[in-house]
N, C-alpha and C positions, 0 to 999 in steps of 0.2 A: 763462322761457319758451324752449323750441327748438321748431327743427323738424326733421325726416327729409328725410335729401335721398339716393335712390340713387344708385348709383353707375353710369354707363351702360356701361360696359364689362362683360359677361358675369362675367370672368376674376374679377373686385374686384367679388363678391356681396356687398355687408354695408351697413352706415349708416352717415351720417356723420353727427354731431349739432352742427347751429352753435350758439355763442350768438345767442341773443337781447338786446342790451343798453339798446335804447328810449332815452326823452331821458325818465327818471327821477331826481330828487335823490338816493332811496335807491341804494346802490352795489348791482347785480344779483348772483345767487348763483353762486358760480364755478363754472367748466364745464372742463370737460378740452380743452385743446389740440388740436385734429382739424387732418386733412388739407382742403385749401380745396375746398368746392365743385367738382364739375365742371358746366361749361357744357353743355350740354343741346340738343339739338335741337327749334329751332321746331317744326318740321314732323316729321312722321311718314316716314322713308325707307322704301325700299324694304325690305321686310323678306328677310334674307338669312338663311342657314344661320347657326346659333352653332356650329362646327366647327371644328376646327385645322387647317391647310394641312402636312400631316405628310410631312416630306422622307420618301427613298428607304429603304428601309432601316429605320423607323423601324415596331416594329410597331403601336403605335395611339395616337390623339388623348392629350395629355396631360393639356391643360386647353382648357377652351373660349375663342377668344376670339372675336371680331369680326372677320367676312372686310372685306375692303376696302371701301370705297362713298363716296355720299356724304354729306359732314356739312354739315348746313346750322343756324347757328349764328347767332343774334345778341347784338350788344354796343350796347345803350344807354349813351352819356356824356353822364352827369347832375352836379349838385349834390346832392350826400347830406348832409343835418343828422343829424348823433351827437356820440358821443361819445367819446375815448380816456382809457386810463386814466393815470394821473400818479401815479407811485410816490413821488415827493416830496414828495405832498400827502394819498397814499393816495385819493385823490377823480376826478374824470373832467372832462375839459375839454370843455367844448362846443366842436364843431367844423363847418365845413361845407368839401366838400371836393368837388373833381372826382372824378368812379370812373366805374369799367364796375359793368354792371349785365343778367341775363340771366336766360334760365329755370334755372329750379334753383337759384336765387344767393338767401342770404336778405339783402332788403332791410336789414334793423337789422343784417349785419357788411359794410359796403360794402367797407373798405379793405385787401380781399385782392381781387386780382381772380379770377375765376373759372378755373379749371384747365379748358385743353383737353386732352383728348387726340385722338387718330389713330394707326393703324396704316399702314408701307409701301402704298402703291398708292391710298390714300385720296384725294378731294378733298375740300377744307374749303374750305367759303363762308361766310364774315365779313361779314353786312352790319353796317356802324358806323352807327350813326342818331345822329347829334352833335346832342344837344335843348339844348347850353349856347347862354346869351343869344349877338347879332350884334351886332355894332356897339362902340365906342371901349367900355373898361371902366376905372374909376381908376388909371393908372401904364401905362395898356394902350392902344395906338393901334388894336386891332383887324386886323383878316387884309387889310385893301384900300386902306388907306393910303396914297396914291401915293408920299408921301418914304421912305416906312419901310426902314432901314437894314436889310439883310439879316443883318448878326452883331450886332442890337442885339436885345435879346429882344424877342420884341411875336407875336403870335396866340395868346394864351394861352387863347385858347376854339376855337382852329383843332384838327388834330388828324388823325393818320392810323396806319396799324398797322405793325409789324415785327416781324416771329418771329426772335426774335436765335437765330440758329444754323442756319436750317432751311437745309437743300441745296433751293431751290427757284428759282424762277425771278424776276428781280429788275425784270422789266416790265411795263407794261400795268395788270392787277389782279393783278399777283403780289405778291409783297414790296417792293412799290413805296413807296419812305419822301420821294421826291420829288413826292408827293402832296400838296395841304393842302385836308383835309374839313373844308369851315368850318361854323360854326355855323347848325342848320337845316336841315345837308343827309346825304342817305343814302349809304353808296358801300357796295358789295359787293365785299369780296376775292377770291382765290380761290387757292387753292393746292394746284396739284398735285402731292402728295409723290410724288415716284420709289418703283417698288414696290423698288428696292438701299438706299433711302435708311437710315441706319443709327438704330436705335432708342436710345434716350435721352433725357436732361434737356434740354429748352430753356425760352425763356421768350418772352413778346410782351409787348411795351408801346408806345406811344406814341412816334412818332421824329418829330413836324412841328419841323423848323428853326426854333428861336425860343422854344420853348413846352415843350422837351423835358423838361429838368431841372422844369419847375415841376409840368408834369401826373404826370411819374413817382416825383414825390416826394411827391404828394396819394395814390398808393398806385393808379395806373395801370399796373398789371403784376400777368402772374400766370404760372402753371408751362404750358408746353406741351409735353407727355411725348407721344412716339413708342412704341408698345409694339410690341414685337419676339415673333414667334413660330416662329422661322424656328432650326431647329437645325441646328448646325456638321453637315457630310458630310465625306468624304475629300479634297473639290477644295474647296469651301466653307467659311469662316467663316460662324460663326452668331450668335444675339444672346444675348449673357448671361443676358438675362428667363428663357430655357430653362433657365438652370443656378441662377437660384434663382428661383423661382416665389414669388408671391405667396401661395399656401398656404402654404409652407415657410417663406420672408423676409418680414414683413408688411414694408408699405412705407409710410416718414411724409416727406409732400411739405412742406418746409417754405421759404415765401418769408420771407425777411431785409430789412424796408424799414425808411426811413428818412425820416421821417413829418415833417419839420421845419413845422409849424404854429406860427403866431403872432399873438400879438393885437395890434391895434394902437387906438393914440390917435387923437380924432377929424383927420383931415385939416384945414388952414387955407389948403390950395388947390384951386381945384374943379379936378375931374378928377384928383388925383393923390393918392395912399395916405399916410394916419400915420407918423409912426414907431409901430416895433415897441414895444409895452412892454418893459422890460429892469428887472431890480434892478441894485442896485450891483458886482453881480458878471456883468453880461452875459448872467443867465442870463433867458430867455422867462418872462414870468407874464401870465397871466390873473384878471383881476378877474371878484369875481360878477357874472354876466349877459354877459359877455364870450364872443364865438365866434372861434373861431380859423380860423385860412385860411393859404392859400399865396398871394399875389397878388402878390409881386413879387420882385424879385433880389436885393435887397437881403437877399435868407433866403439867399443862398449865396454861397460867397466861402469864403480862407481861414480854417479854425478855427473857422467859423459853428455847423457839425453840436455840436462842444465843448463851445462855449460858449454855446447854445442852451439845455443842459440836456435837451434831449428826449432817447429811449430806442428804441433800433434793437426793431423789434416784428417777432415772426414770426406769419405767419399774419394778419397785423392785431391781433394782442391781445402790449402790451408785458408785462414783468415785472412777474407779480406770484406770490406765495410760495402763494395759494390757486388760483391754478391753471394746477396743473404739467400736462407731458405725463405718460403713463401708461407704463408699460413693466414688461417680467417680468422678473427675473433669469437671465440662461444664455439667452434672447430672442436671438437676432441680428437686426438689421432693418433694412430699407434705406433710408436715410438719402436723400433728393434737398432737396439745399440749394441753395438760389438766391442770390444777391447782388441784389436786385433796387432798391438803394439808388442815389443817385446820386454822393456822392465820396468816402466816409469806408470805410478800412479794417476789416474782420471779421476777426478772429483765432479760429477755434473750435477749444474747450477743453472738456473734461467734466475733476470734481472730485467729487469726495465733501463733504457736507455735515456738516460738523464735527456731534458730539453737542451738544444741544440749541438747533441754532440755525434757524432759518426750520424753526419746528416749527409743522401747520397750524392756523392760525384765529390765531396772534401776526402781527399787524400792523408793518412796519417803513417809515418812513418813512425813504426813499430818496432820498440825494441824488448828481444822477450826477458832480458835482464831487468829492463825499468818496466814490465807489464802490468806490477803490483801497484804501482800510481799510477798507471794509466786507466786501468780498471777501477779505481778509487773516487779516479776524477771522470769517468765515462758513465757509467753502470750504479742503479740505485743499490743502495744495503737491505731493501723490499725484494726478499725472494719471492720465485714463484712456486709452488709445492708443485707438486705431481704425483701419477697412484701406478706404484710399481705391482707388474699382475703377475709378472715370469721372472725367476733368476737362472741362468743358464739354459734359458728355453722350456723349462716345467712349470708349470701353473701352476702361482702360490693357492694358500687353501683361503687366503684372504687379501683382497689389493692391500697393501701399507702407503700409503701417505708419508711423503718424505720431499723437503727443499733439496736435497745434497745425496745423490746413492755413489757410491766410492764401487770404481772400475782399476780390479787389479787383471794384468795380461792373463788374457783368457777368458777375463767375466761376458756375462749377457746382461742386460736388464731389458724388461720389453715393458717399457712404460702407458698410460695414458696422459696424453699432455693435452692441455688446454690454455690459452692468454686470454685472461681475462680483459682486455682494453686491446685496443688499436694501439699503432706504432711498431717500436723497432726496441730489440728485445735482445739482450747480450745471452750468447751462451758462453758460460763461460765452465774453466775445470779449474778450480778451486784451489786455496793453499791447503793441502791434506796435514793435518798435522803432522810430527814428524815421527811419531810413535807409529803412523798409519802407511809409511812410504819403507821402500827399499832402501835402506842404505841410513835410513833417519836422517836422509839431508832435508832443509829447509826449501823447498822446490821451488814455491811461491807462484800465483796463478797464472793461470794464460786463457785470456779471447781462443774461440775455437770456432762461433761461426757470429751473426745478425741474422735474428728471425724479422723478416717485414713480416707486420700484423695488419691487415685489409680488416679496414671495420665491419664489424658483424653482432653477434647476441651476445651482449655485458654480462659478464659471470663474479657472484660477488663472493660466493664459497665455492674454491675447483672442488672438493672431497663432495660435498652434498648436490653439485651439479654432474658430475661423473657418477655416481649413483644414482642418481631420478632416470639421467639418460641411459644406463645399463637395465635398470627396472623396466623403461620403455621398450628398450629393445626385448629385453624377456618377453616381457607380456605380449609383442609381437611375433618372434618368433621360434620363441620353444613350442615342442609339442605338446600338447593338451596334457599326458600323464604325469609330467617333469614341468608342465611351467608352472603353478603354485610351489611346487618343492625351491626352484630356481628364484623365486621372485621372494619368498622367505627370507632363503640365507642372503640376498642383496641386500634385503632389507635390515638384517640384523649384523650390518658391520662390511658391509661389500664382501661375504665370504663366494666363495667358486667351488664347494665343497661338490658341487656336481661333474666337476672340470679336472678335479688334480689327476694329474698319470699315475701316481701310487700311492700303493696305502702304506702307512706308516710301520715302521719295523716295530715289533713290540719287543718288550724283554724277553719273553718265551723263545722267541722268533730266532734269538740269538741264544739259547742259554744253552751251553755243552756244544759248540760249534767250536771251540776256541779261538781268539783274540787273534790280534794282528797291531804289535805299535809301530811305527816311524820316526825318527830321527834327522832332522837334514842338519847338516852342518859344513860350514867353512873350517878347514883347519890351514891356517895360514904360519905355521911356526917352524915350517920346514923353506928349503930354496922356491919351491912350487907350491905356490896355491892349492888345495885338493878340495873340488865341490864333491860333496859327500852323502850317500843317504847310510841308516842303521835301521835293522831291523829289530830295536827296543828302541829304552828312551834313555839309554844310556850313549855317551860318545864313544866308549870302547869298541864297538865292533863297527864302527861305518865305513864304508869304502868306496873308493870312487866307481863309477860305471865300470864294468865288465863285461862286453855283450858277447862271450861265451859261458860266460854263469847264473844260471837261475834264480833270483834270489826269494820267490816267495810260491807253494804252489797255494791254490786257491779250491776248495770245496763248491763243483759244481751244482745245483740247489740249494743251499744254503745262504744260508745270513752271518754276517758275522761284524763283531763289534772292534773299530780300530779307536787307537789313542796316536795322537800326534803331537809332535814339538819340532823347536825349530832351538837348535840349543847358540847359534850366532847367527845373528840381523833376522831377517824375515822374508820367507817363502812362497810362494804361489803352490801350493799342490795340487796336481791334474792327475786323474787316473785315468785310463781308456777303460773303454765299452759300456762300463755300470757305473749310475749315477750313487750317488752315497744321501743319506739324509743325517742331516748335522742333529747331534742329540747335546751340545754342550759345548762352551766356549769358558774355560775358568779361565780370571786372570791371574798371574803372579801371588793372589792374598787369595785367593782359594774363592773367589766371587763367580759366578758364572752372569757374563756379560752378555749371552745370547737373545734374552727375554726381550721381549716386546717393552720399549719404554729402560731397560737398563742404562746405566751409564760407565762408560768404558773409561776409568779416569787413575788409572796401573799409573799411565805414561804421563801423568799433568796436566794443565792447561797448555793448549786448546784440547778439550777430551775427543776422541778420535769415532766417528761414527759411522764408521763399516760393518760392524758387530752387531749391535741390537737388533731383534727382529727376526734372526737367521734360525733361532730354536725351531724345529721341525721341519724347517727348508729344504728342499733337493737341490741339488747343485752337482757340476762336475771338479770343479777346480776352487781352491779356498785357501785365501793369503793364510799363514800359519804364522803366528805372530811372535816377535822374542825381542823385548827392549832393546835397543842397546847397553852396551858394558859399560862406555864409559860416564853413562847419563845415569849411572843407576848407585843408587849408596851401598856401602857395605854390605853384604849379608843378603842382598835383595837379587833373588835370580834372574827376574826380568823375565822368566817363561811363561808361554801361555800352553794351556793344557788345551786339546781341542778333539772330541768325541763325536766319533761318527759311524752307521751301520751302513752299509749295503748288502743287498741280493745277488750273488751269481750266478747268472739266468739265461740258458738257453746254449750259451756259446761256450766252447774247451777251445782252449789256442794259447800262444803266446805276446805277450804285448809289454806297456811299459808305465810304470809312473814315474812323477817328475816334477821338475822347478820350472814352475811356468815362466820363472825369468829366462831366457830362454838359450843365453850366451853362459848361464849355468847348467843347463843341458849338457849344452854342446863340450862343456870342460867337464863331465861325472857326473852330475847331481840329477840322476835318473837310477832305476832299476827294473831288470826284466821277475814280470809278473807270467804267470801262468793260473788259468781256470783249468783244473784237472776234474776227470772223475772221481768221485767221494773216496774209492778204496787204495788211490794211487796220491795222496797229497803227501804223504812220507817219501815218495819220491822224486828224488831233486837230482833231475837229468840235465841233462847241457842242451841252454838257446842253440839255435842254429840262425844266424845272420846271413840272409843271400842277397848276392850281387846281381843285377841287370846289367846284360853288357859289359862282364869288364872282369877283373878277378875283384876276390873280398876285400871291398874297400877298409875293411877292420882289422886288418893283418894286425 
């Protein structure tokens, strides 16, 4: 059974067809891999012209989209009973699981959440109607608990929204993630994107303090794309969407989660959760009639994801050999990939699938412990490269060419992909080396989906076929003032220097603004763990979360240059509101590894390739790297030094940075930030934390 779901933006006329997958014994008939849902307006807006806003110069409309307005939008968080599928068993696990849930969204694929979109100048109204139970739940104290330790997890039915990446306003009903909408109760967001704001990949999920890693790991997140229609002029950048349109580049929005569901044994104390069922090998099973869940922390921790057994799922539907994505040959197509997991590395990899193997309707039972021979014996050692154009949703200044781009929780890449040949085509996420993962475990790979490739145009070089066909499209649809400028820099290296959202910070930009370092660190030598951030790059002063203390104010107009480390294992750091542009990656021996072509080999073989390339990049979030201790010799500190500048631009408020791991969140390893006015940054006033419905869940 499917359903049709249109598509609400004008530009992206076509279907999308979900599974249907029901709480049926028989395994459902496979369905082609789609783009998630897009979330849908309640209400009926103001109906506006479907017209393009066509710069100076430019002679006529190219493609239709949607002029600015308002979107009025809601997100129901429910309990959803399904099911996932279990390549180990070839069979489907019954599951119940927190999710959004909305118009257009089919109820039977909860755990993709639904895709927004918005164009510049837009406001988008999110009301959140949070229908999960109130009150103490097993292993769970509940949002109003007067003792309730603030870096101890606990509102696990609480809940509030953040658009990881958006340039918008971090107060009031803006991107307000020091919210907590507790259960029962409704709040409406509101967000109003800047009509300069630059179009691209982001994503929204769930950020209540406490609750974060468990609801976003039930598959509370989903894509929030910005669409751009605004083409380059002579004084102006423009938005990429111009240079490959959705007619020309079809586009496949894919979210990457990490679904850690488990069953457990009955409890022998009231109020508090089982253990986990586990075999002899650690890995998660489910007995018949057994429902899986996410109910406590005990699902996260080092090597948990591993040794779990579970299977990183895109779209909500994991590996399975009957049903692949679709794709033509000599196709180029735009690729938006999310990390929308909470701690475990993605490595993506395209391969060719060996002759006669994951041939359709043969059944293979999958184990993700043995996946590293299975992949050895399945899948060629012949990558397929691809030309990454966006990191975090900002247009690089140049596509880079890369077999392997490394997704830590929180990344984007917005790729061009193309297969060269017909056939059937492994994606797979790769053994990250161990210098390159959380925790330095040996992770080793995992099948993630099968592209069927429908024959079509033989491509013998992707990098000089994706540029002829970029130059094509130039030459067809830039404006007369801007398409030689555009057709140029194609031509000299595939740069987009007409395309990037911002211009580079320069030294000046910063100089007499004063600095800003960071610190993350685990200190583990007391009874309690403490996730820790510091404001230098010393361990002496870190401390765990405190969300009545401010710990940084910020210089509204300004620029200013940060230094970061990571002084135990390694980081994800995420800011809100302002993107940062990476100026410098040293490793341990004083090397800077960020340059285009460097080699990143601190940590040995296999040398680790996340890093190269990142020099002058925009990003929101960036693994922060720090050997481990005990893999390191004498005297060698294992830290990586990592420099970065942002602009504090338009918006004063409070907000947070953070471990995008994201069950170190929820235990301290965050800090409240504030963007002040330039003559008040010497004052360090006290966050205020408020409750929806209910008293301060941060007592």
């Amino acid at each position: 059974m499917s359903c049709v779901v249109t598509l609400a933006n004008a530009r992206f006329v076509s279907s999308v067809f979900v599974s249907s997958l029901g709480l049926i014994s028989a395994l459902p008939a496979a369905a082609q891999i789609v783009n998630p849902p897009v979330l849908q307006d309640e209400r009926t807006p103001i109906a506006k012209p479907n017209v393009m806003a066509v710069q100076p110069g430019a002679e006529a409309p190219r493609e239709g989209v949607t002029l600015p307005g308002d979107r009025l939008l809601d997100l129901k968080i429910v309990y959803s009973d399904n099911q996932i599928y279990n390549p180990s068993t070839d069979g489907y696990d019954k599951v119940r699981l927190r999710s959004y849930t909305g118009k257009g969204v089919d109820p039977d694929a909860p755990f993709v959440s639904p895709t927004i979109e918005a164009v510049p100048g837009d406001t988008v109204r999110v009301t959140l109607d949070n229908q999960l139970p109130s009150g103490p739940q097993p292993g769970d104290p509940g949002c109003t608990a007067p003792d309730t330790k603030p870096n101890t997890p606990h509102c696990f039915n609480g809940t509030n929204l953040h658009t990881h990446g958006l340039w918008v306003n971090p107060s009031g009903n803006g991107d307000n993630v020091l919210l907590s909408i507790n259960p029962q109760t409704q709040f409406t967001y509101e967000y109003n994107i800047p009509s300069d704001h630059p179009a691209g990949t982001f994503w929204y999920h769930t950020h209540r303090h406490g609750s974060t890693a468990l609801q976003v790991s039930s598959g509370m997140a989903g894509a929030l794309i910005i669409r751009g229609s605004r083409f380059p002029t002579p004084t102006a950048h423009g938005d990429i969407d111009t240079l490959i349109p959705t007619s020309a580049v079809p586009e496949r929005v894919l979210v990457m989660q990490q679904i850690q569901y488990a069953c457990r044994a009955p409890s022998t104390a009231a109020g508090q959760l089982g253990p986990i069922k586990q075999d002899i090998n650690g890995r998660y099973i489910c007995d018949p009639g057994d429902v899986g869940g996410i109910e406590g922390y005990d699902q996260f921790g080092p090597g948990t994801w591993p040794a779990s057994g579970r299977y990183t799922s895109l779209n909500g539907k994991v590996f399975n050999p009957d049903d692949p994505l679709k794709a033509v040959q000599g196709q180029i197509e735009r690729w938006r990939v999310i990390h929308a997991g909470v701690r475990d590395t993605v490595s993506l990899q395209f391969a060719k699938v060996q002759a006669g193997k994951l041939e359709p309707g043969t059944k293979t039972l999958l184990d993700a412990k043995a996946s590293a021979e299975f992949i050895r014996e399945t899948c060629s050692t012949e990558t397929v490269p691809y030309m990454l154009i966006a990191a975090d949703g900002l247009t690089l200044a140049a596509a880079q060419e890369t077999a392997l781009a490394t997704f830590q929780p929180g990344y984007r890449f917005d790729a061009l992909v193309v297969f060269p040949e017909a056939g059937r085509y492994c994606v797979i996420d790769a053994s990250a080396p161990r210098s390159g993962v959380v925790n330095a475990l040996d992770v080793g790979p995992q099948l993630l989906a099968v592209v069927e490739v429908a024959a079509g145009t033989p491509v013998d070089d992707v990098a000089s076929y994706v540029n002829g066909k970029l130059i094509e499209l130039a030459e067809a649809n830039m404006p007369e003032d801007v398409r030689s400028t555009v057709v140029d820099d194609l031509k000299a290296g595939t740069k987009f220097t007409s395309f990037t959202p911002h211009p580079d910070i320069s030294d000046g930009e910063v100089e007499g603004n004063g600095t800003q370092e960071l610190t993350f660190f685990i200190d583990t030598t007391g009874p309690d763990t403490k996730f820790e951030v510091g404001n230098t790059l010393s361990t002496a002063n870190v401390k765990p979360y405190d969300p009545t203390r401010l710990d940084r104010a910020l210089p509204l107009g300004k620029a200013q240059e940060w230094t970061l480390q990571s002084h135990f294992v390694s980081h994800p750091f995420h800011i809100h509101v302002n993107p940062f542009q990476i100026v410098s990656i040293t490793d341990p021996n004083g090397k800077d590894v960020s340059a285009a072509g460097a080699t990143d080999d601190a940590g040995g073989a296999p040398y680790d390739p996340q890093y190269p390339g990142l020099k002058g990049v925009w990003k929101d979030t960036l693994w922060i790297k720090s050997l481990i201790p005990q893999s390191l010799p004498a005297g060698f500190s294992g830290v990586y030094t990592i420099k970065l500048r942002t602009r504090y631009q338009r918006y004063i408020g409070t907000f947070v940075l953070h471990c995008h791991i994201l069950d170190h969140e929820d235990q301290g390893m965050m800090q409240n930030v504030a963007v002040v006015l330039p003559d008040q940054v010497g004052d360090i006033t006290q966050s205020n934390v408020m409750t929806m419905g209910g008293h301060n869940g941060h007592q």
